[in-house]
C-alpha positions in Angstrom: 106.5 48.0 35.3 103.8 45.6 33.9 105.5 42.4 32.4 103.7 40.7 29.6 103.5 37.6 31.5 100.3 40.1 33.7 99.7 41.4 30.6 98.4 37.6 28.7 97.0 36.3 32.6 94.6 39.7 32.2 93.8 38.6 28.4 92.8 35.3 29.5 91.0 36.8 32.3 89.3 39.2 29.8 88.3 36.3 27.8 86.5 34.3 30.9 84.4 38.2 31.5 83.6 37.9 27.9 82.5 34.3 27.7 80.1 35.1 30.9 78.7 38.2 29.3 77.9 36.6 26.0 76.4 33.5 28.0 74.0 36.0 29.9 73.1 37.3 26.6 73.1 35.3 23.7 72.4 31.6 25.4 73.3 28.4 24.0 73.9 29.6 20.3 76.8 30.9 21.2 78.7 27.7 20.4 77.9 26.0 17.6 79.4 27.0 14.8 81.3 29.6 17.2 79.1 32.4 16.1 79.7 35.7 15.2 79.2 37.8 18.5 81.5 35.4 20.1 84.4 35.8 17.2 83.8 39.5 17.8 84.2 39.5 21.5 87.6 37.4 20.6 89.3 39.5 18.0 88.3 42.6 20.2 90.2 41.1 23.0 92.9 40.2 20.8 93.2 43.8 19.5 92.9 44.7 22.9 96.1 42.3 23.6 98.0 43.5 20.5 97.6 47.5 21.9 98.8 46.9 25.1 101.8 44.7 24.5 102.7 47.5 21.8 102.8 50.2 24.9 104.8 47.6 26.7 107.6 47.0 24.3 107.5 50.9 23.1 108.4 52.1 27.3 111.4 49.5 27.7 112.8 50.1 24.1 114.4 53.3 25.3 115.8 51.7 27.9 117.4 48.5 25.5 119.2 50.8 23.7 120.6 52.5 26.5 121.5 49.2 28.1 123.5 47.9 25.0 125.2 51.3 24.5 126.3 51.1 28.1 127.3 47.3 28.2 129.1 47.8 25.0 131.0 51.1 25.5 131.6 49.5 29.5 132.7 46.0 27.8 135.1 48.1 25.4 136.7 50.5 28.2 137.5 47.6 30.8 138.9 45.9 28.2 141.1 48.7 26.4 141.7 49.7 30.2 142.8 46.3 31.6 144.1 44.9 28.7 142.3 42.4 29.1 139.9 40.9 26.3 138.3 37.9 28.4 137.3 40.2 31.2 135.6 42.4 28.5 134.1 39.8 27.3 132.5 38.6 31.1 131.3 42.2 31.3 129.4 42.3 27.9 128.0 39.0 28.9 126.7 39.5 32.3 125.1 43.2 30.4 123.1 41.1 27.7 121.8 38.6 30.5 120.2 41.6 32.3 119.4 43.2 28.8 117.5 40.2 28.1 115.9 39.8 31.4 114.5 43.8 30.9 113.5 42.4 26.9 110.3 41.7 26.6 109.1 37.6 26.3 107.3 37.4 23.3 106.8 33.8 23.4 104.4 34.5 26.6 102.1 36.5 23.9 102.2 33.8 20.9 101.5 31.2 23.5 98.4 33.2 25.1 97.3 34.0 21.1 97.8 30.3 20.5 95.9 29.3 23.2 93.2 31.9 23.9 90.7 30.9 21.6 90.8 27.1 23.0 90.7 28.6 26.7 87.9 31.0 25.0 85.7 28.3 24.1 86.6 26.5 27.5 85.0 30.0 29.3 82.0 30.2 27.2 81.5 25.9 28.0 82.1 26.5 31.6 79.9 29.3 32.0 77.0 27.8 30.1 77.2 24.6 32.5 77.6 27.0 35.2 74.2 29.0 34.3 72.5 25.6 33.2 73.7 24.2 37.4 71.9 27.6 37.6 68.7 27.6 35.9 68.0 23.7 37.4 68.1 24.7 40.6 65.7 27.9 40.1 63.7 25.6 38.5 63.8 22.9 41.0 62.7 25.5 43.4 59.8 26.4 41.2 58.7 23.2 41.2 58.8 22.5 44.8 56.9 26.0 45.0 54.6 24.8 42.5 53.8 21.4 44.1 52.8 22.8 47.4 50.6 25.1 45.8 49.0 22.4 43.9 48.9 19.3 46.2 46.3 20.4 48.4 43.7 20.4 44.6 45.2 17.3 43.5 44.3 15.8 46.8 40.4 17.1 46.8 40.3 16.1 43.2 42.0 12.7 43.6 39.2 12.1 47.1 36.3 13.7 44.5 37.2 11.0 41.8 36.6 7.9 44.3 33.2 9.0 43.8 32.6 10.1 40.3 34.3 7.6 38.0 35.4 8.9 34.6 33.1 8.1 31.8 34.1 5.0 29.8 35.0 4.6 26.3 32.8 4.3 23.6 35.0 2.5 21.1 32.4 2.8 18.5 31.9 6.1 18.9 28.6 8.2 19.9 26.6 10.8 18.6 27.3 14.6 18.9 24.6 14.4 21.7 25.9 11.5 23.2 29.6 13.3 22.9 27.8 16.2 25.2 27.1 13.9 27.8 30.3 12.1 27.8 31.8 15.2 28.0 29.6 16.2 31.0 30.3 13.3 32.5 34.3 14.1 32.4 33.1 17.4 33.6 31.9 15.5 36.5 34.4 13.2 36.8 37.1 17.2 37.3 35.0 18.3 39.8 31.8 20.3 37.9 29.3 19.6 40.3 26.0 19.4 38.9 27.1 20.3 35.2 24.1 18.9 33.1 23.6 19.3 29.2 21.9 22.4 27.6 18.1 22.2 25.5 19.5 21.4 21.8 17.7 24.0 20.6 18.3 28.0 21.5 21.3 26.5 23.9 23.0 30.4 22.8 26.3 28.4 22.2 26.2 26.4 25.6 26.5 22.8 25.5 27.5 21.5 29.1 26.9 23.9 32.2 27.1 24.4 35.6 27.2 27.1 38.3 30.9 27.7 37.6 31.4 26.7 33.5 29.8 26.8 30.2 31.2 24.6 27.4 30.7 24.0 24.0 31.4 20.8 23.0 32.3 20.2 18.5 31.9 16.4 18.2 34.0 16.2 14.2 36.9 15.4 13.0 37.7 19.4 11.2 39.6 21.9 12.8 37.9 24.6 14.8 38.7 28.0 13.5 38.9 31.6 15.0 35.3 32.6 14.7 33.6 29.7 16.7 36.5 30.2 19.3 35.5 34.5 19.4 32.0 33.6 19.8 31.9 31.4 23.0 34.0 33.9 24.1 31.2 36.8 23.4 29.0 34.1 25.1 30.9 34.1 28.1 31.2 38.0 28.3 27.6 38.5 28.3 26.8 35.7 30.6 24.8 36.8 33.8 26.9 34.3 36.2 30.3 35.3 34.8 31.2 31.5 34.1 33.9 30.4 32.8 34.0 29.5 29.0 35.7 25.9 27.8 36.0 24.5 24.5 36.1 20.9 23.4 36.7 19.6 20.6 37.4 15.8 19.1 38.9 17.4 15.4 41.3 20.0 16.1 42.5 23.8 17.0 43.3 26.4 14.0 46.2 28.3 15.0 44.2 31.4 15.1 41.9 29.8 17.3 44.8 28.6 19.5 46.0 32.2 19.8 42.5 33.8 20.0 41.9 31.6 23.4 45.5 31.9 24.9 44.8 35.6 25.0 41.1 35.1 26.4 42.5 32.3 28.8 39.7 30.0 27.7 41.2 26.5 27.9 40.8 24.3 24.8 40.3 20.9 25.3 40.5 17.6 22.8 38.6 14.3 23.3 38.1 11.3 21.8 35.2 9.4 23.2 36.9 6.1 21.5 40.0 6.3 23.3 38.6 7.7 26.7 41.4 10.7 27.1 40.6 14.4 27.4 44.1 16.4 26.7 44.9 20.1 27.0 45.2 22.1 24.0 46.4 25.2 25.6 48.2 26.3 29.1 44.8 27.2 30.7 43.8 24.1 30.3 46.5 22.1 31.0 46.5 23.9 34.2 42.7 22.9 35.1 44.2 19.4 34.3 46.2 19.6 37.6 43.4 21.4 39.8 40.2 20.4 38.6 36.8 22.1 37.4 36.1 22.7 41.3 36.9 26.4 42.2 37.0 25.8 46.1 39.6 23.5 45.2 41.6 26.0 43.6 44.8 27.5 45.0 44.2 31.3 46.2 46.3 34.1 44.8 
């Protein structure tokens, strides 16, 4: 027969399944404020605890009531039979210790209902720890992945940079030709062998080429919206070399224009020819940031 003591060591047990399962799905928010899918989860084991120890105490009441008619009505006949009260008394004594040893211990089930929310929040805290001690190591392995991939680029970029210095600041700033040619220069400087600067007239939208790239290069401080970002784009997709489009800018990105790219994988670049930095406005181009504008260089898939 299942005591109760089994029956609140399963409901903490429960409790720990529970705290893993809403770990897996719901993530960090699940503490906090102790939100609502985790209160759920508890009061449904809770009910869940309730039911059961209600079957429990429902099979051995029969057998309570049969046990205290048969220690009393045995206590009473010894007694009337012997004439003796005290040993009527031993025998209804020795009956309600193994009465109360076949009773059920209720204070195992307050005590696991007093604690099971503590030990609840305990499971979920473990088991977010746990699946964080997981997720580093995935992502250490990633990285080491990552690296190897990676290291032989940054090593022919690093040995290509000896040789092409990056262009120098201009702290007073240039003009939007000059801009094109410190940006071809940076081009350079990443590994765009021979990238030279387009005619300023009928350029189609090209500022900076070479065999691999074609860029356009907005030398302001406004933001760039949607429509200029779509059109190199269409310049790109009609171009007889298939080159790559990139997009520099020293204002900023719309967040149209950010999303347009992103699905075009055009990387979106922002310079300032003042401070001498070229940074990645999007992931393709923080990825050309690690492996250069040299294709050869590039890891193969």
């Amino acid at each position: 027969m299942t005591t109760l003591t089994d029956t609140a060591a399963r409901f903490y047990a429960n409790l720990a399944d529970r705290a893993q399962a809403l770990v897996r799905k719901e993530g960090p928010g699940v503490l906090g404020e102790f939100s609502t899918a985790a209160a759920e989860s508890y009061a449904a084991e809770v009910r869940s605890l309730d039911a059961h120890v209600k079957s429990v105490i429902a099979k051995r009441l029969p057998w309570i009531v049969i046990g205290s008619v048969v220690v009393l009505t045995s206590a009473v006949a010894a007694g009337v039979a012997l004439g003796n009260a005290l040993i009527a008394l031993v025998i209804f004594a020795v009956g309600c210790v193994i009465l109360a040893r076949l009773s059920p211990d209720m204070d195992v089930i307050k005590s696991a209902k007093h604690q099971g929310l503590e030990h609840f929040h305990s499971c979920i805290r473990a088991e977010l720890a746990a699946e964080q001690e997981r997720a580093d190591r995935q992502q250490e392995a990633a990285n080491r992945q990552l690296e190897a991939v990676l290291a032989p680029a940054r090593q022919s970029l690093a040995q290509w940079q000896v040789l092409h210095a990056h262009p120098d600041q201009q702290p007073y700033g240039v003009s939007a030709l000059g801009a094109e040619s410190w940006v071809r220069d940076w081009m350079i400087h990443m590994g765009a062998e021979n990238a030279t600067v387009t005619r300023f007239v009928g350029d189609g939208g090209i500022d900076v080429e070479n065999q691999h790239f074609i860029a356009q290069v907005k030398h302001y401080t406004g933001t760039v919206g949607v429509a200029a970002i779509r059109e190199h784009i269409g310049v790109a997709a009609v171009d007889a070399q298939e080159r790559r489009p990139l997009f520099f800018t020293s204002g900023a990105y719309a967040t149209g224009a950010l999303e347009a790219a992103e699905r075009a994988a055009m990387p979106l670049f922002l310079y300032s020819v003042e401070e001498g930095e070229v940074t990645a406005a999007n992931s393709s181009a923080h990825v050309l940031l690690e492996i250069g504008l040299n294709p050869s260089w590039w890891p193969r898939r």
